[in-house]
N, C-alpha and C positions, 0 to 999 in steps of 0.2 A: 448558433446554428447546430448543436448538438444533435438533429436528425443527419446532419450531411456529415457532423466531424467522427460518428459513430463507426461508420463503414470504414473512413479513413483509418483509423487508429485499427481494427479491427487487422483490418489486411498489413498496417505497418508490424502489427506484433506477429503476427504468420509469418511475417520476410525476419524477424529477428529470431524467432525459434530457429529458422534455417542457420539464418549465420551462427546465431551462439552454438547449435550440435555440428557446426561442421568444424568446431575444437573437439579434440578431449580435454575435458576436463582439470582432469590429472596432470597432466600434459603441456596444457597451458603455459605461457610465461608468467609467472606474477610475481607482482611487488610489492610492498607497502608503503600506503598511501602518505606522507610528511604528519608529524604530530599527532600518530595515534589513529589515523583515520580509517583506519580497516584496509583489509587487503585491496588489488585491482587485479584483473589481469589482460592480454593484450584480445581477447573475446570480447570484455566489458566496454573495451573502446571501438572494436570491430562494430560490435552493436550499437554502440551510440554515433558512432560516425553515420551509420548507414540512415538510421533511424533521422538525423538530424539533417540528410541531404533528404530524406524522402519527404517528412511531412515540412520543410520549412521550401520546399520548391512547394508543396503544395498549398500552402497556407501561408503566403510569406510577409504577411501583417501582423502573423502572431508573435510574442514573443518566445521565449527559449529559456525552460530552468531546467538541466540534469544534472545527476551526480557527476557525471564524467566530463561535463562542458565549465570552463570556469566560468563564474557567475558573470555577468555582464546586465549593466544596472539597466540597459534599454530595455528590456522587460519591464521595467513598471512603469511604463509608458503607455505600452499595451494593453487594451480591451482583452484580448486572449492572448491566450501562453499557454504554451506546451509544458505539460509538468512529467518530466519521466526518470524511470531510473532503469537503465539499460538491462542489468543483472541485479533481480533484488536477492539478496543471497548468496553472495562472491563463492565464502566460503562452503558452502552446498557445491556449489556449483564446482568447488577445486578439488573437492573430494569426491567425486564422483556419485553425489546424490541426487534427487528428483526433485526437490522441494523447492529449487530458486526461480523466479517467476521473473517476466519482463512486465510494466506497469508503466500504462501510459496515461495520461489523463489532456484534460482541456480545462483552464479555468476562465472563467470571464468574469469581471471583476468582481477578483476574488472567490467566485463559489464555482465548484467543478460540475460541469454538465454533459462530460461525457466521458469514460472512463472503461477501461479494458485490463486485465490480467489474466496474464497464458502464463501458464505451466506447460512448455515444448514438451518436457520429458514423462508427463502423466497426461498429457491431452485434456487439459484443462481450461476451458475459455469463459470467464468471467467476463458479462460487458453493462454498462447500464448505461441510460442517456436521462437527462433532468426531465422528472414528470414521466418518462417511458418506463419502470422498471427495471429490475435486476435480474441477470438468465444466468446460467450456466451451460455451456452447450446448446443455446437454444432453448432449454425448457425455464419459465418462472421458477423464482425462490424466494424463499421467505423466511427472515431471520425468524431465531426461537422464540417463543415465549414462555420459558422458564420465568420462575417471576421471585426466587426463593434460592440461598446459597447452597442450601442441602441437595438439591438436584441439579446443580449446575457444574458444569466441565468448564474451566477458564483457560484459554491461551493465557498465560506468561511465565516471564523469565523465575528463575530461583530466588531472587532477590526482594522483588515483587511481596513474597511470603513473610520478609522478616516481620514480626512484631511491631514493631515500631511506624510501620505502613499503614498503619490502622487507628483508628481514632480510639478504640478500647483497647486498644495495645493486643489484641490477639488475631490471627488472618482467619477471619468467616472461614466455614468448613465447607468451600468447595474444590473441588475434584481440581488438580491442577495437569495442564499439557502444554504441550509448547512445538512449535516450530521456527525457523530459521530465517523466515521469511515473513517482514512483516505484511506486505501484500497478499500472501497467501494466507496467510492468519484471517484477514479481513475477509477473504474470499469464506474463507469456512466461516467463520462467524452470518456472512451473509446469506449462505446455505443450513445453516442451525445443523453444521454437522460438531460445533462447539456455540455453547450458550453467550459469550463472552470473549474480550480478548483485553489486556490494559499492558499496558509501558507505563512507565513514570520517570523515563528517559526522555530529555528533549529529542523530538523524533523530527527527522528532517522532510519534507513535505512531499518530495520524490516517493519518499517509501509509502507514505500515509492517500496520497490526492486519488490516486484512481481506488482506493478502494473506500477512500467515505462517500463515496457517490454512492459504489454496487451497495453498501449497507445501508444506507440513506432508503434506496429505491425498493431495497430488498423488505422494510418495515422497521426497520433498527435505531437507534440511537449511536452518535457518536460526535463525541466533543475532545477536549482536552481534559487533565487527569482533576480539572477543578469543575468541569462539565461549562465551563463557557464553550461558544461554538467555534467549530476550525474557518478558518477563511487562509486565503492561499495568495501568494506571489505576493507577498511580505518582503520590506526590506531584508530584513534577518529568516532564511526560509527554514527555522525550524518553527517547531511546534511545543508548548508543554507537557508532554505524555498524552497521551490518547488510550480513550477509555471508549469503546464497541460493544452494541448487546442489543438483547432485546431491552423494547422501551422499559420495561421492568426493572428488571435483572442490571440494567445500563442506571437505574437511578437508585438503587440499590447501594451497587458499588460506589457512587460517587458518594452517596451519603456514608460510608464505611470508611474512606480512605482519610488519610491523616488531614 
């Protein structure tokens, strides 16, 4: 029902911009997460609490994947599942930047059909539903169609670039940027305010579900870094890297990579 869970997720990520700015930031308590797992701090849970009492009072058939909740296998049981990640962007968020986005999604089995990412701090509202399209603030978007590495801007990390990432040993000659957040990466990709975006990180499926939808809906490609397709609420809920773009430009790269 991605007409009805659209509204829902919608107004949940409004009520979580509220909680996550009524921290600062800076300010915040944080910790880090056991074995490497990235920062937390006690906002990331204020948001997942809230979030996790709003939509599972309202939807209490679904089941439950967040970064901040421990996994619990009753989820794949479930026809839907909330896929979210409270604060995509910890570190954004502890430094006092704009970029870390709240990302909510719906999958039913396995493919996401309804999907939301706000940016509280830049007024940013990504949302798309399966078959409805992709908006930003209300208005249609449409990923790029660059279709060629010479005019293309790519979201990724440094690493991304080495040599070795590439099937002729050298990184195609396109433009490289990056942000913080992989939600919002996707969201620009979905808006062709960047041509592309790739990880070749196992990426965990919180970060990735509500934005392969808005790309999906937006005209885009997006698969894993070997271009098989994502599907979601996996026993193991990462992913093999994630490769986003236009359809071009998205098969392009996949043909390029090691």
């Amino acid at each position: 029902m991605p007409a009805a869970d659209l509204p829902l997720l919608i107004d949940a990520a409004r009520m979580a911009g509220r909680v996550a700015t009524s921290f600062v930031g800076s300010a915040a308590k944080r910790w880090d997460k056991p074995g490497g797992a990235g920062p937390v701090t006690e906002a990331d849970l204020a948001v997942n609490d809230m979030l996790e009492q709003v939509l599972r009072m309202a939807r209490p058939d679904y089941g439950w994947l967040s970064e901040e909740t421990e996994d619990d296998t009753d989820r794949l049981s479930r026809d839907r599942v909330f896929i979210v990640d409270p604060i995509d962007g910890t570190r954004s968020f502890t430094e006092g930047a704009n970029t870390w986005a709240h990302a909510l999604a719906v999958a039913e089995k396995g493919q996401i059909t309804a999907a939301v990412i706000f940016l509280p701090m830049r007024d940013l509202l990504y949302t798309a539903s399966h078959g409805g399209g992709a908006y930003l603030n209300g208005a249609a978007i449409t990923a790029s169609d660059v279709d060629d590495f010479g005019g293309a801007t790519i979201l990724a990390a440094t690493p991304v670039m080495a040599p070795d990432r590439w099937s002729c040993g050298v990184c195609p000659p396109f433009k490289q940027a990056y942000r913080p957040s992989l939600a919002y990466r996707l969201g620009l990709v979905a808006q062709a305010r960047f041509d592309a975006m790739l990880t070749l990180r196992p990426s965990w499926e919180w970060d990735i579900a509500a934005g392969a939808l808005i790309v999906a809906e937006a005209g885009g490609t997006i698969t894993d870094q070997r271009g098989a397709p994502l599907d979601f609420n996996r026993v193991d809920p990462r992913l093999d890297g994630v490769v986003a773009g236009g359809a071009a430009l998205h098969r392009a790269v996949i043909s390029e990579l090691a």
